[in-house]
PDB file of the backbone (N, CA, C, O) and the ligand in Angstrom, with CONECT records:
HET     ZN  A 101       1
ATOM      1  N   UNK A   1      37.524 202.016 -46.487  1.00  0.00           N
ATOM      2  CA  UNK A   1      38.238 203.273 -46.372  1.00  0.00           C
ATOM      3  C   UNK A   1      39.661 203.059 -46.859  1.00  0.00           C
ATOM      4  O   UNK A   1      40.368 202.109 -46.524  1.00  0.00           O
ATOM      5  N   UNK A   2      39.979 203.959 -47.616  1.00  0.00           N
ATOM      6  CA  UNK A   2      41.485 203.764 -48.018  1.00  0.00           C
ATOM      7  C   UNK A   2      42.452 205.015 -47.450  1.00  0.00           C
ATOM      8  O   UNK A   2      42.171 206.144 -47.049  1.00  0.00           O
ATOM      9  N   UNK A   3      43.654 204.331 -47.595  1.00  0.00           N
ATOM     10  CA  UNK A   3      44.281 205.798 -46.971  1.00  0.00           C
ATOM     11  C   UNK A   3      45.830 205.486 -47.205  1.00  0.00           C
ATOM     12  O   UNK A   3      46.147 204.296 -47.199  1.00  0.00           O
ATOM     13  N   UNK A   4      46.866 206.485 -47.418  1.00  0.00           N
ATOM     14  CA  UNK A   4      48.207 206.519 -48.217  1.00  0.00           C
ATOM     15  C   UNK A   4      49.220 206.112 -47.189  1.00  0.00           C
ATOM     16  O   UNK A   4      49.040 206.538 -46.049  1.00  0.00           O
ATOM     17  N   UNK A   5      50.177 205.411 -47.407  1.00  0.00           N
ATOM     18  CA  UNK A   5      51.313 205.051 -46.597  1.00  0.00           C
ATOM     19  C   UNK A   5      52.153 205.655 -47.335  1.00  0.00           C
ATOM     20  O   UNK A   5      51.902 205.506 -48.530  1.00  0.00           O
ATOM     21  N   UNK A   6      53.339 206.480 -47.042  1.00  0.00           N
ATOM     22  CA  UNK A   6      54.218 207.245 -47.720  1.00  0.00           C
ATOM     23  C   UNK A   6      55.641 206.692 -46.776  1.00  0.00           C
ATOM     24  O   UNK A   6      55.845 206.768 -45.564  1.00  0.00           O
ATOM     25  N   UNK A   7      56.289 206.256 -47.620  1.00  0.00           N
ATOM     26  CA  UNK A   7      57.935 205.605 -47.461  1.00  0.00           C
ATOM     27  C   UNK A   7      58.982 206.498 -48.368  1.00  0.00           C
ATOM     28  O   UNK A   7      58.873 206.838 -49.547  1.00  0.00           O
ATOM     29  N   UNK A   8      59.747 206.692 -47.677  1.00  0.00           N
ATOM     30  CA  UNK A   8      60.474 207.784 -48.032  1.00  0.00           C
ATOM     31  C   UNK A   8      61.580 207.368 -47.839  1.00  0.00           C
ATOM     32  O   UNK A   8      61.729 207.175 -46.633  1.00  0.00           O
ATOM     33  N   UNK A   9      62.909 206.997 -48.704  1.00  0.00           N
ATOM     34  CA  UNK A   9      63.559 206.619 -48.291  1.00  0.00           C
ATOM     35  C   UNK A   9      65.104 207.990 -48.999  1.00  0.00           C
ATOM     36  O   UNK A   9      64.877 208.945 -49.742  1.00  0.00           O
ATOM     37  N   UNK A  10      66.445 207.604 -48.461  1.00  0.00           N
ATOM     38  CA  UNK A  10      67.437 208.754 -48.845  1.00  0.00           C
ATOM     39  C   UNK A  10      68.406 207.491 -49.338  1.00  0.00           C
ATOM     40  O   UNK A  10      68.557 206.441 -48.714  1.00  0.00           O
ATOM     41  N   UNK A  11      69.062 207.865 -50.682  1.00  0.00           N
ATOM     42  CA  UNK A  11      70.206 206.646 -51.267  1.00  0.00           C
ATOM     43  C   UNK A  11      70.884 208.054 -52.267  1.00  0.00           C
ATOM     44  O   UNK A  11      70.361 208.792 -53.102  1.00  0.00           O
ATOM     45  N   UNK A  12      72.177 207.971 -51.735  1.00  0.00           N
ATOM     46  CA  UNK A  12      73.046 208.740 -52.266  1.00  0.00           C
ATOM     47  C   UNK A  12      72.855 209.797 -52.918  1.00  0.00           C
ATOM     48  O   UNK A  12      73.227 210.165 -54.032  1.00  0.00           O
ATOM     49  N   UNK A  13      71.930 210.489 -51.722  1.00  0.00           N
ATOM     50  CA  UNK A  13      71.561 211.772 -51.985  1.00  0.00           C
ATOM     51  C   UNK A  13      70.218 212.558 -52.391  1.00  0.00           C
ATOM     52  O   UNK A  13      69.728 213.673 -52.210  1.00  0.00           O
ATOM     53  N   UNK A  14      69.886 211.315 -53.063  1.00  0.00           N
ATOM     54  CA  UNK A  14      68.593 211.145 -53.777  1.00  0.00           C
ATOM     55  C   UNK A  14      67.227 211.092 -52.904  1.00  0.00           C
ATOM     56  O   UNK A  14      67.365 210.475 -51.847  1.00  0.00           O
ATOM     57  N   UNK A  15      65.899 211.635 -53.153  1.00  0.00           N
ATOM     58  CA  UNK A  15      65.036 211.574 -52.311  1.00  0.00           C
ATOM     59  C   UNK A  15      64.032 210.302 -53.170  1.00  0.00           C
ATOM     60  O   UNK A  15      63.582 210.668 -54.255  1.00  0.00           O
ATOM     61  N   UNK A  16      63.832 209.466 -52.906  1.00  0.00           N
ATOM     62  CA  UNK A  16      62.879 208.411 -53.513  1.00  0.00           C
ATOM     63  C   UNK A  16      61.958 208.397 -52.343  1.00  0.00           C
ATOM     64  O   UNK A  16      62.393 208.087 -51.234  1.00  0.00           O
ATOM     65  N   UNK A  17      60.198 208.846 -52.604  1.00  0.00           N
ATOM     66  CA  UNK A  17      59.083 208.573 -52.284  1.00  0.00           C
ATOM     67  C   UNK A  17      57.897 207.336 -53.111  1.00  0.00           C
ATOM     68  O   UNK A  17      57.440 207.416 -54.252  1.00  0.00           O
ATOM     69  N   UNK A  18      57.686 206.424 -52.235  1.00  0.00           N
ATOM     70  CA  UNK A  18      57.107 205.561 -52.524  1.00  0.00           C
ATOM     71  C   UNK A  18      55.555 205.211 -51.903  1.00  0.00           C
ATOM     72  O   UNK A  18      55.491 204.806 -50.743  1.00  0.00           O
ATOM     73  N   UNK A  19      54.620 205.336 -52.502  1.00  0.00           N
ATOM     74  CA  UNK A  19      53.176 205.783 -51.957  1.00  0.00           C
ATOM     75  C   UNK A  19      52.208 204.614 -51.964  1.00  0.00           C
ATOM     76  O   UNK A  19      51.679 204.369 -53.049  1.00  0.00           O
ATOM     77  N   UNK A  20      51.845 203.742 -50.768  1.00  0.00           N
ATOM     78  CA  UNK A  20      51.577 202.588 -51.109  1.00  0.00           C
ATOM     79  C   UNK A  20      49.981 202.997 -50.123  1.00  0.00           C
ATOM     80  O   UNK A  20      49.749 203.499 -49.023  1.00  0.00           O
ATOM     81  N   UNK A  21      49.248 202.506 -51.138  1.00  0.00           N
ATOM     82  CA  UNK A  21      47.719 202.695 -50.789  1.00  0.00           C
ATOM     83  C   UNK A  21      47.035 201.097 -50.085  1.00  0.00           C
ATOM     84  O   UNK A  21      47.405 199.989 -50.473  1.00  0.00           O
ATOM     85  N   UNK A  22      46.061 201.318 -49.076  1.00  0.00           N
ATOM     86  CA  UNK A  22      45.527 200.112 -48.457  1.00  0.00           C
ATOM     87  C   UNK A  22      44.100 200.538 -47.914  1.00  0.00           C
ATOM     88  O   UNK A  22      43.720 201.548 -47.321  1.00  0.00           O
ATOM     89  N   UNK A  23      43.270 199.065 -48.457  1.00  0.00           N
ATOM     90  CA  UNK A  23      42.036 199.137 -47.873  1.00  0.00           C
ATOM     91  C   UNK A  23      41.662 198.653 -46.192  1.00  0.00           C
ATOM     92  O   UNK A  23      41.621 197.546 -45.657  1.00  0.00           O
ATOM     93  N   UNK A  24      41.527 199.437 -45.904  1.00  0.00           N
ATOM     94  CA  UNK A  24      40.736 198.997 -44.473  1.00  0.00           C
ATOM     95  C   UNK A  24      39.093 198.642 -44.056  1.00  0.00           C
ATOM     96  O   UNK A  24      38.045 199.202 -44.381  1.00  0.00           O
ATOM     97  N   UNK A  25      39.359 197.509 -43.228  1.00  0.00           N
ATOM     98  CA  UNK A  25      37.974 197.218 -43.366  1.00  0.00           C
ATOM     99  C   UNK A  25      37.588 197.458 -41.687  1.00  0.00           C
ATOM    100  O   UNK A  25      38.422 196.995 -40.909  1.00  0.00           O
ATOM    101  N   UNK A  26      36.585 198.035 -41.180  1.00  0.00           N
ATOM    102  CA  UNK A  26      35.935 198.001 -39.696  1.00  0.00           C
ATOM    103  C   UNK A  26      35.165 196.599 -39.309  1.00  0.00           C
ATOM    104  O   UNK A  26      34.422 196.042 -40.117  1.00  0.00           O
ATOM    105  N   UNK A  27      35.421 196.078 -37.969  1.00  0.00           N
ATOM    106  CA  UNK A  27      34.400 195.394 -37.948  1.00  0.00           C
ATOM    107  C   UNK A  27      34.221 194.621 -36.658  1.00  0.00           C
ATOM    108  O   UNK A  27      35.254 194.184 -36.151  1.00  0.00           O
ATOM    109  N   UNK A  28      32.925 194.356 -35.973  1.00  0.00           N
ATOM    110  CA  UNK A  28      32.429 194.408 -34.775  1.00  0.00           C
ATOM    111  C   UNK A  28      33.680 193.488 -33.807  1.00  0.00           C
ATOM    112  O   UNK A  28      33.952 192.415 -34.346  1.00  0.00           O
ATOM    113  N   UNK A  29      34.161 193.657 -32.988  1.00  0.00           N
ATOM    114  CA  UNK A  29      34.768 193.395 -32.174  1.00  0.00           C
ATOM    115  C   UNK A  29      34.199 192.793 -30.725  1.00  0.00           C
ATOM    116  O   UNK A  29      33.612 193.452 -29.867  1.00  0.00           O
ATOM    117  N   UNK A  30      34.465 191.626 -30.683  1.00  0.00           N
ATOM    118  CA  UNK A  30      33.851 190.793 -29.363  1.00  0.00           C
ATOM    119  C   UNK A  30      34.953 190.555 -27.888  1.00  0.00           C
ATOM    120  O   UNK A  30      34.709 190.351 -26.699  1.00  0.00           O
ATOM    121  N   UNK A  31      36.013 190.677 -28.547  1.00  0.00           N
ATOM    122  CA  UNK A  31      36.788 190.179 -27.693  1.00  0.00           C
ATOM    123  C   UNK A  31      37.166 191.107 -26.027  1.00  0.00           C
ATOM    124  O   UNK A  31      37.591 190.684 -24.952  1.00  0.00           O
ATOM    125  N   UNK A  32      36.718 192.674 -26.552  1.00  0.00           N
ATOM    126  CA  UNK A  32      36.673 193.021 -25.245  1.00  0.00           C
ATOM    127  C   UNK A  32      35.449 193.094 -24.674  1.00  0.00           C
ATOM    128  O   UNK A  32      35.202 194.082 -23.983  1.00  0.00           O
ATOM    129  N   UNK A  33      34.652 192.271 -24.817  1.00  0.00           N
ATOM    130  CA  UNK A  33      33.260 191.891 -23.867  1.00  0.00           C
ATOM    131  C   UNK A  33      32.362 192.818 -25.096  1.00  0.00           C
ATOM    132  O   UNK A  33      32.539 193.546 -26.073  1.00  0.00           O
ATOM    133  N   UNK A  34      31.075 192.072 -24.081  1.00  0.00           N
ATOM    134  CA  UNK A  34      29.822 192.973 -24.906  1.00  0.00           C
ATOM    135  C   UNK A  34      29.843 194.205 -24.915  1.00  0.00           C
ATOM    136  O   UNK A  34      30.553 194.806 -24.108  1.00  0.00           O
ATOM    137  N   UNK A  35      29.247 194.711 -25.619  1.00  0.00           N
ATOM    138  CA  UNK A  35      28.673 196.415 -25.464  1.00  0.00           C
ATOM    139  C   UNK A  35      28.265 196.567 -24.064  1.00  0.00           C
ATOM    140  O   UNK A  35      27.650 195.658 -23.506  1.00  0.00           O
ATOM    141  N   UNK A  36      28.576 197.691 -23.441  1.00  0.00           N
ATOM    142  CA  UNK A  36      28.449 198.105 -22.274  1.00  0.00           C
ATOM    143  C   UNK A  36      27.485 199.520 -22.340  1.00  0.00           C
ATOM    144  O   UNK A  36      27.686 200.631 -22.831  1.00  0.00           O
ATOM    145  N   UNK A  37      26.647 199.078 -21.796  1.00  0.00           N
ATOM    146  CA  UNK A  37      25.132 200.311 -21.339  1.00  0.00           C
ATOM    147  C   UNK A  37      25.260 200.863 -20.092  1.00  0.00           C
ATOM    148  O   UNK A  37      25.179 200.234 -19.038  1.00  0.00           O
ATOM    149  N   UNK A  38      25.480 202.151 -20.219  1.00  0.00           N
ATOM    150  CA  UNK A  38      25.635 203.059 -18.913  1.00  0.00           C
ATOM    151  C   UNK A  38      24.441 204.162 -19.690  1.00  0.00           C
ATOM    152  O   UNK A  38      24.054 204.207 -20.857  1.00  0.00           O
ATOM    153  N   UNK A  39      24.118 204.897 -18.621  1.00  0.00           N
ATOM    154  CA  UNK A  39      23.151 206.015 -18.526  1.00  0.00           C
ATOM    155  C   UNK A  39      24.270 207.353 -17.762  1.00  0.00           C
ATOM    156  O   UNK A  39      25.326 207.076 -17.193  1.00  0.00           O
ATOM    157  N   UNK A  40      23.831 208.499 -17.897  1.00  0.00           N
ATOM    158  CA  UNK A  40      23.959 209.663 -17.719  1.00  0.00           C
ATOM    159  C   UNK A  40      23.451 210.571 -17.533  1.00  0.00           C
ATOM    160  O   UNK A  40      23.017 211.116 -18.548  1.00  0.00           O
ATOM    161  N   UNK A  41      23.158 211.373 -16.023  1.00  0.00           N
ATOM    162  CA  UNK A  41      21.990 212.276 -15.695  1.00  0.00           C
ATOM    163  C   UNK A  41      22.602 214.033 -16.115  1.00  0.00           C
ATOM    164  O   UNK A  41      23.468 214.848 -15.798  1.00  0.00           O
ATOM    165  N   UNK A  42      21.224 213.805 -17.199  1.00  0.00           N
ATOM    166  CA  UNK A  42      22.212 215.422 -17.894  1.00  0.00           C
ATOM    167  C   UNK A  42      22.158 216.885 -16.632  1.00  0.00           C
ATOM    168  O   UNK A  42      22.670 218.003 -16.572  1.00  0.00           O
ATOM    169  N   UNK A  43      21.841 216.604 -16.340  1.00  0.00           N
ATOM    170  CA  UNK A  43      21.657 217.697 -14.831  1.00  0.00           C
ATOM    171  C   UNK A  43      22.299 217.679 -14.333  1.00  0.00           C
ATOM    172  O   UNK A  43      22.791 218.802 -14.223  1.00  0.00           O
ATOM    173  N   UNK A  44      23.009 216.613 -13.532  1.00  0.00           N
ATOM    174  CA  UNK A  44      24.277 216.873 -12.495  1.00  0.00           C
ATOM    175  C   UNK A  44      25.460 215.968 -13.201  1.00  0.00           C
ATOM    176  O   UNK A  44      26.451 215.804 -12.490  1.00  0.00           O
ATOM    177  N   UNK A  45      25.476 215.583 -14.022  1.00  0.00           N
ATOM    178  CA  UNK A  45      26.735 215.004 -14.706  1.00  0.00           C
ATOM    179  C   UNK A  45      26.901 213.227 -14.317  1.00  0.00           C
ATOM    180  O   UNK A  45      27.804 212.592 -14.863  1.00  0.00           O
ATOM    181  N   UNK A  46      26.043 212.616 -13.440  1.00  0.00           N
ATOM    182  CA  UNK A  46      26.328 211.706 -12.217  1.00  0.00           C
ATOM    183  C   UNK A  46      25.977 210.411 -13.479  1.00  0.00           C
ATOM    184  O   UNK A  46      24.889 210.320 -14.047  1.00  0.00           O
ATOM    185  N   UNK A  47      26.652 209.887 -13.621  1.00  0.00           N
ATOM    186  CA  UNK A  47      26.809 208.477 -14.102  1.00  0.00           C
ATOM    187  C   UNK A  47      26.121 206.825 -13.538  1.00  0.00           C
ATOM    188  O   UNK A  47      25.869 206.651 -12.345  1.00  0.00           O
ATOM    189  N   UNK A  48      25.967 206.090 -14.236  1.00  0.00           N
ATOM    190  CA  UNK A  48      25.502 204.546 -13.639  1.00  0.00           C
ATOM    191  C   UNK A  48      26.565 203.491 -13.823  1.00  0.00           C
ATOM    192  O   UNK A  48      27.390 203.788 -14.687  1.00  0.00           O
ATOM    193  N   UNK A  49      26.693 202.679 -13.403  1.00  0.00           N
ATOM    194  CA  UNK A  49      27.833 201.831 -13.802  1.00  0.00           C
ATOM    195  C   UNK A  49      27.442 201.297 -15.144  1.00  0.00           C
ATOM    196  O   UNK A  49      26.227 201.209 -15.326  1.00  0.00           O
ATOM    197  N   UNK A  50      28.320 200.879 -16.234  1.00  0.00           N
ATOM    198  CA  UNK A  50      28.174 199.952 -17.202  1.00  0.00           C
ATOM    199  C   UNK A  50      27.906 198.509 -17.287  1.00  0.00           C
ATOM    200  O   UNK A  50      28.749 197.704 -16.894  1.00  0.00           O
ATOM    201  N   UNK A  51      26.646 198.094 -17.837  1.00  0.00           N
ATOM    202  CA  UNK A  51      26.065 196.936 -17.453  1.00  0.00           C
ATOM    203  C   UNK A  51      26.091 196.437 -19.179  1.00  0.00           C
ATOM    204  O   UNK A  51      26.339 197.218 -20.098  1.00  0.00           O
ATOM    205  N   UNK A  52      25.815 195.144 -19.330  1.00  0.00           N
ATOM    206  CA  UNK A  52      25.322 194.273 -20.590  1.00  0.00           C
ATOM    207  C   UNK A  52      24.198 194.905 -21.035  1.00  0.00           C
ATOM    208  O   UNK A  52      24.232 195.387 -22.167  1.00  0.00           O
ATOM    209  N   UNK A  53      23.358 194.988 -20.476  1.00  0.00           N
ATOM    210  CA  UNK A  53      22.102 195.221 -20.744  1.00  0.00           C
ATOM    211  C   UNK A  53      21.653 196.907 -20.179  1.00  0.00           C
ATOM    212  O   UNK A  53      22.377 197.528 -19.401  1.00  0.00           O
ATOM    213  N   UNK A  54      20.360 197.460 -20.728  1.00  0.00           N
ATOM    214  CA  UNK A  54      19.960 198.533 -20.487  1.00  0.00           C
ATOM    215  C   UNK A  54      19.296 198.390 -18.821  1.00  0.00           C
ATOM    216  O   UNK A  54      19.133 199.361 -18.081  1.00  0.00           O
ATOM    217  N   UNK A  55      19.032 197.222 -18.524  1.00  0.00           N
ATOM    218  CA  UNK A  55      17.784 197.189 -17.478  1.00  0.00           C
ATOM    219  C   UNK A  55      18.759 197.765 -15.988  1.00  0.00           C
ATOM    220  O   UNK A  55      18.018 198.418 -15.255  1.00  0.00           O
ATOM    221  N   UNK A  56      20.136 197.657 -15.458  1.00  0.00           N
ATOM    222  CA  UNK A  56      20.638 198.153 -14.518  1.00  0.00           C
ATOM    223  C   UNK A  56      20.538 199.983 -14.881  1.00  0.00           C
ATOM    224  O   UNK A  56      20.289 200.854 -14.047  1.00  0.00           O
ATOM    225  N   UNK A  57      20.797 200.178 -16.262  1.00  0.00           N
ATOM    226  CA  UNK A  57      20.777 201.889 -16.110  1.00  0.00           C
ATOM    227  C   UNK A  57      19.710 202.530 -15.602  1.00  0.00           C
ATOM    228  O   UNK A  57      19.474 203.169 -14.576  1.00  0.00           O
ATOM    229  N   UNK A  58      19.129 202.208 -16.557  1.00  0.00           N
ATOM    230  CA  UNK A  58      17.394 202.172 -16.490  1.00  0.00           C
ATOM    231  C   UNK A  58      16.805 202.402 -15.131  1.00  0.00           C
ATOM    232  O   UNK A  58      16.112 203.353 -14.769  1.00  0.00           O
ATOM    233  N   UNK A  59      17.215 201.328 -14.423  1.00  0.00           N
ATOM    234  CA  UNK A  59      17.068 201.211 -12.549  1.00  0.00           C
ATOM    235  C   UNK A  59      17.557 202.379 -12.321  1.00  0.00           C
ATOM    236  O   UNK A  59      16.795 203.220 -11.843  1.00  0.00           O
ATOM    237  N   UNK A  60      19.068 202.770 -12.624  1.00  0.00           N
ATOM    238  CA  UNK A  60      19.390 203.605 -11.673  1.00  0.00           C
ATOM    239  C   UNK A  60      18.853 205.008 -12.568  1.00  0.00           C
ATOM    240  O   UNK A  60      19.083 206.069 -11.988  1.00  0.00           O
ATOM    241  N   UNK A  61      18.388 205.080 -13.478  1.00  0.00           N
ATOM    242  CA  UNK A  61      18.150 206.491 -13.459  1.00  0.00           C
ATOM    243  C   UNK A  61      16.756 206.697 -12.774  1.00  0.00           C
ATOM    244  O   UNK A  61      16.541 207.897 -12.603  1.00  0.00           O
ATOM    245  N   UNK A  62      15.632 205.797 -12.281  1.00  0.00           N
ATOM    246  CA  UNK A  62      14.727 205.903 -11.527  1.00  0.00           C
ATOM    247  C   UNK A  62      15.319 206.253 -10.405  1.00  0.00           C
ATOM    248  O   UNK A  62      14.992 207.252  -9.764  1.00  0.00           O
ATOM    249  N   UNK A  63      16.164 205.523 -10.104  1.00  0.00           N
ATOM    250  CA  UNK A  63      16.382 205.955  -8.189  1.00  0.00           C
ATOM    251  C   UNK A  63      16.912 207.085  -8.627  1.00  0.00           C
ATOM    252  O   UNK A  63      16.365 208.015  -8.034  1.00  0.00           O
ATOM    253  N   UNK A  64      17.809 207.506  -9.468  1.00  0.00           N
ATOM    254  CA  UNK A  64      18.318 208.800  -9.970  1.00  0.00           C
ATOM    255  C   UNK A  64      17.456 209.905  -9.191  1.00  0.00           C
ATOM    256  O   UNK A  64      17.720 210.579  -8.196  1.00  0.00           O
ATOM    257  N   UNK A  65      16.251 209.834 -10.072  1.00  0.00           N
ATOM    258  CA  UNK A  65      14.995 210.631 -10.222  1.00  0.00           C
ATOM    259  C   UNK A  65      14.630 211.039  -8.858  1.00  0.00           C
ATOM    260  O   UNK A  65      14.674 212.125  -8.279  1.00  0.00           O
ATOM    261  N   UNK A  66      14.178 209.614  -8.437  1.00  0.00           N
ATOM    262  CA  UNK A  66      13.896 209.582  -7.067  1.00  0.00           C
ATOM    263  C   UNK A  66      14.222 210.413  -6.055  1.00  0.00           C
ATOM    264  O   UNK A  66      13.521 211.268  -5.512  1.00  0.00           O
ATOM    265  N   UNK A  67      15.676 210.002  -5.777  1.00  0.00           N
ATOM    266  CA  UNK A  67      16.532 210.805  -4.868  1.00  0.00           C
ATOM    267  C   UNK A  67      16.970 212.430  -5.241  1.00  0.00           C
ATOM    268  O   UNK A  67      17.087 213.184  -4.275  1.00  0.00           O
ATOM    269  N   UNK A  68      17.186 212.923  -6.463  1.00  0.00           N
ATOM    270  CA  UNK A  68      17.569 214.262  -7.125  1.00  0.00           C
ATOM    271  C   UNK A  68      16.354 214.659  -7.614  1.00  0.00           C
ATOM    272  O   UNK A  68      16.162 215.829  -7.284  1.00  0.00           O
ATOM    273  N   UNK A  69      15.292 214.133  -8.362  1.00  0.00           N
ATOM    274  CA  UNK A  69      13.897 215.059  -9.385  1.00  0.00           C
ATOM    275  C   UNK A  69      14.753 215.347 -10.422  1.00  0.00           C
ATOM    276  O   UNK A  69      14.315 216.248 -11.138  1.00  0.00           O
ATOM    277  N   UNK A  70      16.154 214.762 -10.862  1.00  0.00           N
ATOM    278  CA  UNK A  70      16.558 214.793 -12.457  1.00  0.00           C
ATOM    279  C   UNK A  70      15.862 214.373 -13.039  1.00  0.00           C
ATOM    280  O   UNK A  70      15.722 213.231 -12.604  1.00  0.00           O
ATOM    281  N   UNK A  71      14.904 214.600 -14.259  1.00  0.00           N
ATOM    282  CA  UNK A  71      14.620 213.623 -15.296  1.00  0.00           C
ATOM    283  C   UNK A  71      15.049 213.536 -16.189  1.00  0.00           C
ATOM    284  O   UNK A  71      14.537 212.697 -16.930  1.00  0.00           O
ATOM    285  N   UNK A  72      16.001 214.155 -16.611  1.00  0.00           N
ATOM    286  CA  UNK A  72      17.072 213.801 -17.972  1.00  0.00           C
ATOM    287  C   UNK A  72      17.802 212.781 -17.767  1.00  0.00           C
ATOM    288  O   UNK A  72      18.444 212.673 -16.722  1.00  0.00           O
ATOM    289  N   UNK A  73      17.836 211.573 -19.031  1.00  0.00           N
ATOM    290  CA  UNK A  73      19.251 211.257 -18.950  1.00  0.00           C
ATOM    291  C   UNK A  73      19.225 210.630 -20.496  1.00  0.00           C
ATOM    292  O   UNK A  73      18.372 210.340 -21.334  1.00  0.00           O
ATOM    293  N   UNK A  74      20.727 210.596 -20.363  1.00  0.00           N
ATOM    294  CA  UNK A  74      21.413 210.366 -21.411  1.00  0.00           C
ATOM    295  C   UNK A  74      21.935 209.177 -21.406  1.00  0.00           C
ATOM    296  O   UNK A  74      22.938 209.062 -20.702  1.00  0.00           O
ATOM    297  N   UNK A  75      21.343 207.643 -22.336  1.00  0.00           N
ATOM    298  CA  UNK A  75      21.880 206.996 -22.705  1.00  0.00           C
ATOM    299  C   UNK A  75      23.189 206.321 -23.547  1.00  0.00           C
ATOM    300  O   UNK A  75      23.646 206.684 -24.631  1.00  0.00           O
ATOM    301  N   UNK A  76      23.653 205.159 -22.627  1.00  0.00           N
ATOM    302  CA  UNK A  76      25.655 205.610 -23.746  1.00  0.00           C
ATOM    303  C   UNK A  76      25.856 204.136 -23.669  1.00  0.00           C
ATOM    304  O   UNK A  76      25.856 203.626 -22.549  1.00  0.00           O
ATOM    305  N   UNK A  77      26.077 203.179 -25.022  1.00  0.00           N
ATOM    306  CA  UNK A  77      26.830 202.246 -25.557  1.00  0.00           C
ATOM    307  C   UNK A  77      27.744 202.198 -25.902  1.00  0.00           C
ATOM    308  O   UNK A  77      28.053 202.657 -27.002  1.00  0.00           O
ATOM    309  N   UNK A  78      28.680 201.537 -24.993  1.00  0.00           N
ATOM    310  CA  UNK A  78      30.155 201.435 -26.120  1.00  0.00           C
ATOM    311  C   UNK A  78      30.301 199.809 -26.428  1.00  0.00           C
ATOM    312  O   UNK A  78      29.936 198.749 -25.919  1.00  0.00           O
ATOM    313  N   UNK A  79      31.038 200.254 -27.539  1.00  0.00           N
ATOM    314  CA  UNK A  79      30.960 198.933 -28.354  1.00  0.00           C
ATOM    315  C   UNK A  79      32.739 198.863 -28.875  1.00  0.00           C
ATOM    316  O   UNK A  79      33.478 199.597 -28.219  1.00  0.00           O
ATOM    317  N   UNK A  80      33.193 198.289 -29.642  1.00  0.00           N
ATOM    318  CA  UNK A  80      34.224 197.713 -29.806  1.00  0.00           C
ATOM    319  C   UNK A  80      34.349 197.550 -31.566  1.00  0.00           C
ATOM    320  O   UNK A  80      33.644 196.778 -32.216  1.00  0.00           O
ATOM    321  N   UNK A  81      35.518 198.554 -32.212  1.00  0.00           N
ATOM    322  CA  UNK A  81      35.530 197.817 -33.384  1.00  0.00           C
ATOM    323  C   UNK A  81      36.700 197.524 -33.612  1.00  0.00           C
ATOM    324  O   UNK A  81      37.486 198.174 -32.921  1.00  0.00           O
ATOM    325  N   UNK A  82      37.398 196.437 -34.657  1.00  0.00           N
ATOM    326  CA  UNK A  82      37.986 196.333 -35.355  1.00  0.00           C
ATOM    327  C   UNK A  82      39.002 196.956 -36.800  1.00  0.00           C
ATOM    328  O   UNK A  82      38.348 196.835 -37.836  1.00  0.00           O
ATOM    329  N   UNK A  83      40.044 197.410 -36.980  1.00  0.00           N
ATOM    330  CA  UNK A  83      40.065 198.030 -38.194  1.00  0.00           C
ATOM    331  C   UNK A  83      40.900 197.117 -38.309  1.00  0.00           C
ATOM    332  O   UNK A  83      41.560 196.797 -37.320  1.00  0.00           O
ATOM    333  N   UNK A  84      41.156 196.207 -40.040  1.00  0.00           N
ATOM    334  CA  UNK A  84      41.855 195.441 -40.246  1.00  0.00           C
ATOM    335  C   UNK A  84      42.431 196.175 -41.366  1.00  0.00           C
ATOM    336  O   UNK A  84      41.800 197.203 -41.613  1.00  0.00           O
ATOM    337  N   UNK A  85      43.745 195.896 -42.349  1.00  0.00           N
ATOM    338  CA  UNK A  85      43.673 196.294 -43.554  1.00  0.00           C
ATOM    339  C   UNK A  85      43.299 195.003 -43.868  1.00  0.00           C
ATOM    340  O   UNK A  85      43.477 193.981 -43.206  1.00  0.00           O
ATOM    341  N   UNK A  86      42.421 195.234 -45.629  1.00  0.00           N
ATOM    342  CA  UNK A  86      42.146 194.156 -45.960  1.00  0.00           C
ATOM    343  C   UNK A  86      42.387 194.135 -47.642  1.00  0.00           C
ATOM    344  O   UNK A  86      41.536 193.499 -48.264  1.00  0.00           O
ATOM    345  N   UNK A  87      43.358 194.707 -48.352  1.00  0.00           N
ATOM    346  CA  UNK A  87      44.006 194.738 -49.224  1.00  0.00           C
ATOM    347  C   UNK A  87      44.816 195.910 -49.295  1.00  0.00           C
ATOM    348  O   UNK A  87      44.608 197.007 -48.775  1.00  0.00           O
ATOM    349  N   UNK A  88      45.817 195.513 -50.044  1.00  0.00           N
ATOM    350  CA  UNK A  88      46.751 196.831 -50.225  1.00  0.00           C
ATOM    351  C   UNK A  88      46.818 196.899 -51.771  1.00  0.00           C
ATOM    352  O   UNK A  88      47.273 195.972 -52.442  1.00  0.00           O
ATOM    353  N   UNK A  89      46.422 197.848 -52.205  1.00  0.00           N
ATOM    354  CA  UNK A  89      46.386 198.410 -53.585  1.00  0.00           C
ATOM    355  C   UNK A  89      48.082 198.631 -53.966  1.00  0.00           C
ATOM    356  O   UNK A  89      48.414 199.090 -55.059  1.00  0.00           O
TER     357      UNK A  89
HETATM  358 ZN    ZN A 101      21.482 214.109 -11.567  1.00  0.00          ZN2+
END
């Protein structure tokens, strides 16, 4: 992805714009922990905690079920990226 940096500077009056272009690169990010798997019961809004893995959501949207007769839910990963620039044109 590229995208414009605009420097603008004022010298004795004068307006000088200077337009400096840079590539950015995305990319997977570890350092704030793994991807985190939470679930979401689309019926009452009620959430699971965020786990590593799917198998704690999973659990709780059964007891979910269990206890309410929700059967919706909505699965949610968050993950972590990176944007570096990785040349400047
Ligand atoms: Zn619910």
């Amino acid at each position: 992805m590229e995208g414009a940096d605009v420097t603008t500077t004022v010298r004795r009056g004068l307006v000088r714009s200077r337009m400096r272009y840079a590539q950015w690169v995305l990319t997977n990010e570890k350092s704030g922990g793994p991807p985190a798997h939470a679930a979401e019961c689309v019926a009452c809004g009620e959430s699971s905690e965020g786990a590593d893995d799917w198998e704690p959501p999973q659990l709780w949207c059964l007891r979910h079920a269990g206890r309410t007769g929700h059967d919706l839910f909505r699965g949610m990963v968050t993950s972590y990226f990176r944007a570096t620039m990785h040349q400047v044109l």
